[in-house]
MIVOGU-234731 format. One record per residue (C-alpha): residue number from 1; residue in three letters; x, z, y. Coordinates in steps of 0.001 Angstrom, whole numbers, plus 524288, in hexadecimal, padded with zeros to 5 digits. Last residue first. Example, Ala and Ser with C-alpha at 12.3 -4.5 7.8 and 13.67 -1.06 7.14 Angstrom:
// residues 2
> 2, SER, 83566, 81BE4, 7FBDC
> 1, ALA, 8300C, 81E78, 7EE6C
This chain:
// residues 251
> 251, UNK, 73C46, 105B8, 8E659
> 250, UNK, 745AE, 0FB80, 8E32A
> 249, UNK, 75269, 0F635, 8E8A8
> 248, UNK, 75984, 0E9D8, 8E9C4
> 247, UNK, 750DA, 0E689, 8F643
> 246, UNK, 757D3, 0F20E, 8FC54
> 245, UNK, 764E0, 0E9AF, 8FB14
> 244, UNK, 75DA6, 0DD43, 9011A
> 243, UNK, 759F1, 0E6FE, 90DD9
> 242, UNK, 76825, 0EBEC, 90DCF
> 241, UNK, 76D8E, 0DFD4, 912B3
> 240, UNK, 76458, 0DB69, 91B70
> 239, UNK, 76840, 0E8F9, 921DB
> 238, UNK, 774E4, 0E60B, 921F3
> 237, UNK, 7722C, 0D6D0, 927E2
> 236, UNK, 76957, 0DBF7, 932AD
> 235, UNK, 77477, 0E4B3, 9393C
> 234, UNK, 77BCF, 0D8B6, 93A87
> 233, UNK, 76FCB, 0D312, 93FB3
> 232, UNK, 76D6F, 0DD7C, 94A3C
> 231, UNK, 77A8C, 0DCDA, 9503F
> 230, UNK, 778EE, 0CDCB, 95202
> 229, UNK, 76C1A, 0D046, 95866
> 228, UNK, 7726B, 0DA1F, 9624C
> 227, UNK, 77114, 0E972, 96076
> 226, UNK, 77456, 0EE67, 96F61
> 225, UNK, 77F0E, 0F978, 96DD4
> 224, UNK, 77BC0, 10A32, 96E4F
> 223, UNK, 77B94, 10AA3, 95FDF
> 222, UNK, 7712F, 1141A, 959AD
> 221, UNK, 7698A, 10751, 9516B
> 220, UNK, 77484, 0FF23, 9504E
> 219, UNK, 77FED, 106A6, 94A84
> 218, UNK, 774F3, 10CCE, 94254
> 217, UNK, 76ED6, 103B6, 93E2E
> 216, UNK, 77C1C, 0FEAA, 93971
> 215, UNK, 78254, 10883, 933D2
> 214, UNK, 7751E, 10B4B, 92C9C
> 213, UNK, 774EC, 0FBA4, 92778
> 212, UNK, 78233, 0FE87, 920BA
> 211, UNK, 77FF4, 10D15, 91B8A
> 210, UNK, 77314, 103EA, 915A1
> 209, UNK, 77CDC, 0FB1C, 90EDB
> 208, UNK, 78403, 102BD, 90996
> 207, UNK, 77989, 10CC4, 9037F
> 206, UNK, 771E4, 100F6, 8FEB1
> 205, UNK, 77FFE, 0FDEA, 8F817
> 204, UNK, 782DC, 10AC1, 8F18D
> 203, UNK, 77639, 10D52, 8ED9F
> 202, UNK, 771AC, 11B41, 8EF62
> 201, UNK, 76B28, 11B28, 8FCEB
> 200, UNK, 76790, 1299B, 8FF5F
> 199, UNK, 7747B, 12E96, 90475
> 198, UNK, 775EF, 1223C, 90DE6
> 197, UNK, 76658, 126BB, 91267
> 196, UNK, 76CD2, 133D1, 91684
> 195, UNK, 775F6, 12C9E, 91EE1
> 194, UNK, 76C13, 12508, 924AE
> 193, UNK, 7661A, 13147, 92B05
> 192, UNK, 75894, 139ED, 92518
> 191, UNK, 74E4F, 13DB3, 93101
> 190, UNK, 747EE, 132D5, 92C6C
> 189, UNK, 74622, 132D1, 92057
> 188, UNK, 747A0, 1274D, 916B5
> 187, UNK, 74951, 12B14, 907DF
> 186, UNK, 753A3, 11FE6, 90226
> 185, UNK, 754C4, 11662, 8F8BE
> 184, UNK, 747EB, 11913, 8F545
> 183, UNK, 74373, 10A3D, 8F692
> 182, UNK, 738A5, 10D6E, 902AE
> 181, UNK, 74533, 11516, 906F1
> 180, UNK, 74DE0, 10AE9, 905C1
> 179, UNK, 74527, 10232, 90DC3
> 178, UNK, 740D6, 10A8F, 91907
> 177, UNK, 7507E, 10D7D, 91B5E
> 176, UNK, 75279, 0FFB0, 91C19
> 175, UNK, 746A8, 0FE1D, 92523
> 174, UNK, 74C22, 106E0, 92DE7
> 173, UNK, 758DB, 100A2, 92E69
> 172, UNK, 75433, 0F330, 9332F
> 171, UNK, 74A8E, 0FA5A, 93CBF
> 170, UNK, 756AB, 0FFE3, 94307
> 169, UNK, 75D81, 0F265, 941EC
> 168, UNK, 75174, 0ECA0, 948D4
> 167, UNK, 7516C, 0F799, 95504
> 166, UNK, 76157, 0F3FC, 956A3
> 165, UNK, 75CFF, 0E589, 9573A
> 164, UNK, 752C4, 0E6E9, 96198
> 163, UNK, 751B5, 0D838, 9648C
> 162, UNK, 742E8, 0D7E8, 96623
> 161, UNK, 7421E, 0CEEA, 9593A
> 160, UNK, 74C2F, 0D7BE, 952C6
> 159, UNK, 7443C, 0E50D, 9546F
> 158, UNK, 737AF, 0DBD3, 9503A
> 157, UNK, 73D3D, 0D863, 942D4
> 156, UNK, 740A3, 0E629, 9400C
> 155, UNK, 73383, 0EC70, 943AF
> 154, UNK, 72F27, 0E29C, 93AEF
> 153, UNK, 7378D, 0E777, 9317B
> 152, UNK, 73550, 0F52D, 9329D
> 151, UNK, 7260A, 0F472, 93201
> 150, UNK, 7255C, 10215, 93407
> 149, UNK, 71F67, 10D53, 92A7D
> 148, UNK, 72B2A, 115EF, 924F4
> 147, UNK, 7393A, 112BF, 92B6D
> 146, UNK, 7323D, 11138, 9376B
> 145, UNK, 72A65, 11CE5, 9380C
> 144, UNK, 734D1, 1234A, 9333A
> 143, UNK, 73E18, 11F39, 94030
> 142, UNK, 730ED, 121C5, 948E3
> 141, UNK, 731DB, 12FD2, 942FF
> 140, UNK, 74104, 12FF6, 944C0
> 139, UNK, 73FDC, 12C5E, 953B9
> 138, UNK, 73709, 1359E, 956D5
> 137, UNK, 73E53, 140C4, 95050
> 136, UNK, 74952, 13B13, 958CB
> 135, UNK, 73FF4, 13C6F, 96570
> 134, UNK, 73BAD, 14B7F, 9622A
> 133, UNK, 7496B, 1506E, 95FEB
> 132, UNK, 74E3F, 1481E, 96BA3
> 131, UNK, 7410B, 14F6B, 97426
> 130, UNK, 74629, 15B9F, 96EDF
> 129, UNK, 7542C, 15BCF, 972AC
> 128, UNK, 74F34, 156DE, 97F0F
> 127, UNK, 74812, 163C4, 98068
> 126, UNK, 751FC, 16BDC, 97C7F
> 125, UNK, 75A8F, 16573, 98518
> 124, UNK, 7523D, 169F5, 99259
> 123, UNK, 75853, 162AC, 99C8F
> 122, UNK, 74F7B, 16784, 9A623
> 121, UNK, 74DE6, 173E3, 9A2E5
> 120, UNK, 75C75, 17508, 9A1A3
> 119, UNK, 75CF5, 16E36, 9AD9D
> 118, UNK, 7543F, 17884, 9B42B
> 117, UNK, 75BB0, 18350, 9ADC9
> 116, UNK, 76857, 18032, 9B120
> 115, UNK, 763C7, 17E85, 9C163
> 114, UNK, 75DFC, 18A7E, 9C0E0
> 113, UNK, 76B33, 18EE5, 9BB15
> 112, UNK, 77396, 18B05, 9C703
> 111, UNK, 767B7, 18E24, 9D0E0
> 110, UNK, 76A18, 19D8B, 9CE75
> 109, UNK, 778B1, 199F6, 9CD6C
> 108, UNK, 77641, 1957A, 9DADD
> 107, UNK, 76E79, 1A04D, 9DF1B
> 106, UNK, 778B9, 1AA21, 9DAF6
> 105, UNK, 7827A, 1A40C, 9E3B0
> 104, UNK, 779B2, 1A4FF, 9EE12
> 103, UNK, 7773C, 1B2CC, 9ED51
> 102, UNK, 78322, 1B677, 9F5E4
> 101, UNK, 7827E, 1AA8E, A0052
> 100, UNK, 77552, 1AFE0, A0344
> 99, UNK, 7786C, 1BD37, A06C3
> 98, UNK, 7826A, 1B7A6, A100D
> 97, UNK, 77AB1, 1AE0F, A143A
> 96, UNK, 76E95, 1B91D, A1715
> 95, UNK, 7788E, 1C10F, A1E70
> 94, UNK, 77F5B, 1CE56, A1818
> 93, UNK, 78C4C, 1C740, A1B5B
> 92, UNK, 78DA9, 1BE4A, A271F
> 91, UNK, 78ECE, 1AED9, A25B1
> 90, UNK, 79979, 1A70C, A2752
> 89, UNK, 79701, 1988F, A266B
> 88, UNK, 78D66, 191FA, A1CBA
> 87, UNK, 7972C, 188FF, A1404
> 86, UNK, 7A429, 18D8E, A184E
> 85, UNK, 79F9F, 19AD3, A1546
> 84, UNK, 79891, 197A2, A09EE
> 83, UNK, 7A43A, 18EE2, A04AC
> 82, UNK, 7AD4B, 19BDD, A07BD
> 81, UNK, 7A5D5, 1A57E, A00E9
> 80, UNK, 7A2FB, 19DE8, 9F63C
> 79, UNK, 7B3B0, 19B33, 9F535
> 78, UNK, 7B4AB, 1A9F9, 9F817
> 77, UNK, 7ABD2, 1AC17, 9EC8C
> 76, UNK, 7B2E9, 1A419, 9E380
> 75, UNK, 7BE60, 1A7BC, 9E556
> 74, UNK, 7BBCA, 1B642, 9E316
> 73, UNK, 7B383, 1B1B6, 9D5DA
> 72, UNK, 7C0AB, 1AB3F, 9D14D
> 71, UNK, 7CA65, 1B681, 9D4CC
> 70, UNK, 7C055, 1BFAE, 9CEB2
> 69, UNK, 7C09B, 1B5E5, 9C180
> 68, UNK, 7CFF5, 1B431, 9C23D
> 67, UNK, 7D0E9, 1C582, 9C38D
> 66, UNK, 7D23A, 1CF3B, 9CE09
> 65, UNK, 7CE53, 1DABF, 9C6D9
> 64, UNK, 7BF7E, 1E1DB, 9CBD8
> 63, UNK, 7C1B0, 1ECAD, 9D441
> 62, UNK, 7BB1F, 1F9DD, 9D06B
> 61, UNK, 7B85C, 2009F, 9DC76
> 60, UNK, 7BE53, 20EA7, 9DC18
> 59, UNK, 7B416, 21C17, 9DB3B
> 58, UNK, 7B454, 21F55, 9CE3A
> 57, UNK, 7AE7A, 22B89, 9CE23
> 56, UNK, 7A20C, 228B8, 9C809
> 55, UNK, 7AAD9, 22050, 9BE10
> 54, UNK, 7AF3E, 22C60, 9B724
> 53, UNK, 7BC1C, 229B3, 9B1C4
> 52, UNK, 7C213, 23054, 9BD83
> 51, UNK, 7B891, 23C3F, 9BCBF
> 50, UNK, 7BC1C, 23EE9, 9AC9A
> 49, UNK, 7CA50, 23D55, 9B0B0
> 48, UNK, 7C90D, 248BD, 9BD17
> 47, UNK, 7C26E, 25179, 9B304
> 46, UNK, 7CC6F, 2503B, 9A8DF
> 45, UNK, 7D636, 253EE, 9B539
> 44, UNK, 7D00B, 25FCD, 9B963
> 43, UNK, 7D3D6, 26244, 9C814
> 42, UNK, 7DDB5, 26DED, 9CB4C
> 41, UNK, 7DCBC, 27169, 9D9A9
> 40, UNK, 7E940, 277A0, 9DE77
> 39, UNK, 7EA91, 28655, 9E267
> 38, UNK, 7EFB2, 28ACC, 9EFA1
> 37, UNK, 7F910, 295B7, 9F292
> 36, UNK, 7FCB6, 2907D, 9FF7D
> 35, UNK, 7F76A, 28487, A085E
> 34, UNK, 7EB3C, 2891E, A0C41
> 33, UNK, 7E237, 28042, A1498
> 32, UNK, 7DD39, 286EA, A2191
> 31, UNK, 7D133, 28C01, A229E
> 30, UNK, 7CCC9, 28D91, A3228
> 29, UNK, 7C31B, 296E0, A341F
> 28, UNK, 7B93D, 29248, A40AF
> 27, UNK, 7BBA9, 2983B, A4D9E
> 26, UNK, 7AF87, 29E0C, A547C
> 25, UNK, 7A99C, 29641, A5FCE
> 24, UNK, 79BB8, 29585, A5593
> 23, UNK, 79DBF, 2A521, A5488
> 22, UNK, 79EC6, 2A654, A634E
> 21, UNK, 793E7, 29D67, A6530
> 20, UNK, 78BAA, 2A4E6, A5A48
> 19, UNK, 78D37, 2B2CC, A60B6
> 18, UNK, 78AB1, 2AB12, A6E0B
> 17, UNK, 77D1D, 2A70A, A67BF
> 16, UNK, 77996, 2B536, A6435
> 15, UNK, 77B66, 2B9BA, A6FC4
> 14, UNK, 773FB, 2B0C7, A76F7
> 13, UNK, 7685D, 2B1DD, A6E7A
> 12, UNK, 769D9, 2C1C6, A6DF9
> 11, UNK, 768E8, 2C30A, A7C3E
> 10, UNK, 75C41, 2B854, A7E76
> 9, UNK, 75620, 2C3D9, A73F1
> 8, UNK, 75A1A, 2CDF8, A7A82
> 7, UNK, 755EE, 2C6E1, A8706
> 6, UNK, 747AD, 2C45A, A816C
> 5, UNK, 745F6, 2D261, A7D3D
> 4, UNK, 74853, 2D7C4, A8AD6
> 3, UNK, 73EEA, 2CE0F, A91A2
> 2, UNK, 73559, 2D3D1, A87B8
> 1, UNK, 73794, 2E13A, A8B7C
């Protein structure tokens, strides 16, 4: 009884599997396009305008206009190309020289404004700007000091004995100025210039003569020439001069 069960079932398998051969062997439907009473597609136009303006859809590379400054940066890179290439041979892309070559530019312009910055830092004009603020307010105190506590003639008399004419015809005009303001001629400051003293001077002559001895201190003392003796004596005469006009006036 059991053998007989086994076989039935053995029976079935088999048949089974030549039921699904035969349908596996079987020939498939064909479909065949139709050509006859056929209806076209209609597409909605609004809709196709809204897609094309979309740029999701926009599927074509943008290329940039040929122009004089893409002509320029063209030329130059085949010219960098072509001095690295005659300078380190061919070399393979995706390599380190390759990768290297690519960055170096921005290196250099990396060193370009190091370089600004340390000679800014060096050069530093604010600071110099300074230190010439702070050496001609230097020079104006010891000027004042001059005008208002020093022995200006003897000062005077041993510029000329050392032979440093221009340094005498400075003291020369210093003591001027010390004079008509002891008188009240004028009000000495020093951060005021000679021309304000020729608005202080009323008398016509004094006035003269000390726009006279100012051309010449001037002349002398900024001039870039060597002050000889004879120089310094025709100087001497003008302010001779205006010392024996000051002695006309009164305090």
């Amino acid at each position: 009884m059991r053998n007989f069960l086994y076989i039935s079932i053995l029976f079935l398998f088999f048949l089974d599997a030549h039921s699904q051969e035969k349908d596996s062997l079987a020939p498939a439907e064909i479909r065949i396009d139709k050509t006859e009473n056929l209806s076209p597609v209609s597409f909605n136009q609004e809709k196709l305008k809204e897609i094309k303006k979309d740029n999701a859809f926009n599927y074509l590379n943008a290329r940039e206009k040929e122009n004089w400054w893409t002509r320029f940066k063209s030329w130059v890179n085949a010219k960098w190309n072509q001095f690295l290439g005659w300078l380190f041979g061919e070399y393979s892309p995706g390599s380190f020289m390759s990768v290297l070559f690519e960055i170096l530019p921005y290196l250099l312009l990396l060193c370009f404004f190091a370089l600004v910055i340390w000679l800014f830092s060096r050069l530093n004009p604010g600071r110099k700007m300074m230190q010439t603020s702070e050496k001609n307010e230097v020079f104006l105190s010891k000027e004042e000091e001059l005008v208002k506590s020093k022995d200006l003639p003897s000062l005077l008399k041993e510029a000329v004995k050392a032979g440093n004419f221009r340094l005498a015809v400075r003291y020369y005009f210093l003591n001027e100025l010390r004079k008509m303001d002891n008188l009240g001629i004028i009000n000495y400051e020093f951060q005021k210039t000679n021309h304000d003293y020729f608005k202080e001077i009323e008398d016509p002559a004094l006035n003269a003569e000390f726009v006279l001895i100012t051309r010449f201190y001037e002349f002398i003392w900024y001039g870039s020439f060597k002050v000889t003796e004879k120089d310094f004596r025709i100087a001497e005469k003008e302010f001779q001069k205006i010392d024996r006009t000051l002695q006309t006036f009164r305090p």
